[in-house]
C-alpha positions as CSV (number, residue, x, y, z in Angstrom):
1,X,-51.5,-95.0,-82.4
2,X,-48.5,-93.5,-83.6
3,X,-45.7,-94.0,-81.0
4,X,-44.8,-90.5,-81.2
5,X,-48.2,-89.3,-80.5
6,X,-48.2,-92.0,-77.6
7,X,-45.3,-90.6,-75.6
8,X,-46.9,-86.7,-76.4
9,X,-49.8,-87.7,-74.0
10,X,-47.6,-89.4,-71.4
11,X,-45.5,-86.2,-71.8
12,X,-48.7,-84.3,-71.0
13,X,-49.8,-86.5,-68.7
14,X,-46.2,-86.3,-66.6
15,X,-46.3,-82.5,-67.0
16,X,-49.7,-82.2,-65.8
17,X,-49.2,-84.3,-62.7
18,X,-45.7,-82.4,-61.8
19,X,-47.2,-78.7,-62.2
20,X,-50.0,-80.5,-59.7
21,X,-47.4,-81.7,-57.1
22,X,-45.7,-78.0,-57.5
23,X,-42.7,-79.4,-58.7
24,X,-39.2,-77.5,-58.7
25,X,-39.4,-75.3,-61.9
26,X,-36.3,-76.8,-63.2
27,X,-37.5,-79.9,-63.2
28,X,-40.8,-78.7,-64.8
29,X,-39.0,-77.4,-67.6
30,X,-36.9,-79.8,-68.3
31,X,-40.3,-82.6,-69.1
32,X,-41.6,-78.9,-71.0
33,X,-38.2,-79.3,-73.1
34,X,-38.8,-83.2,-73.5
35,X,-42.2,-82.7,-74.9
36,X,-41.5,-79.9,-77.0
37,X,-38.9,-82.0,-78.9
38,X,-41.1,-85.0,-79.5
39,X,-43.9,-82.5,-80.6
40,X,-41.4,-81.7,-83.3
41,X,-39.9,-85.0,-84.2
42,X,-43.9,-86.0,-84.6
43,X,-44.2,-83.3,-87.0
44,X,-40.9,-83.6,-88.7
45,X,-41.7,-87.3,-89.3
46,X,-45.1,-86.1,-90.9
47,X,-43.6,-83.7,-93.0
48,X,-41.2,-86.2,-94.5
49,X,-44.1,-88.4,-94.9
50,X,-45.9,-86.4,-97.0
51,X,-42.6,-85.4,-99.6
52,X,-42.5,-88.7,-100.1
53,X,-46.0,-89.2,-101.3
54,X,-45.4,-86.0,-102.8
55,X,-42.6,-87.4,-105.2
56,X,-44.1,-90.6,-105.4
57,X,-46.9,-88.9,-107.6
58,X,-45.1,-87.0,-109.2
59,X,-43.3,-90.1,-110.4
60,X,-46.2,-91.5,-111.6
C-alpha cells in the first residue's frame, strides 16, 4: 500500500477516535488540517505520476 494512502487511514482512524473521546475542537482540527494535507500530497503525487507517463508516450 501506498505510504500516503497508509497514513490517510491512520489519519482517519486518529480523527475518528478523537471526535469519539470529544476532544477539544482545536485539537480536532488540527489532525482535520493533518489529513487534509496528505489527502493532497496523495493526489499531487498521482497527478505527477501520470504527466510523466503522459510524456513518456508521447516520446515514444
Amino acid at each position: 500500500m501506498d505510504d500516503n494512502l497508509r497514513k490517510i487511514e491512520q489519519f482517519k482512524h486518529i480523527l475518528n477516535n478523537a471526535l469519539n473521546m470529544h476532544f477539544d475542537k482545536e485539537i480536532l482540527l488540527k489532525i482535520s488540517r493533518k489529513l487534509d494535507k496528505t489527502i493532497l500530497d496523495y493526489y499531487k503525487k498521482g497527478k505527477a505520476s501520470e504527466r510523466k507517463k503522459d510524456d513518456e508516450v508521447k516520446k515514444s
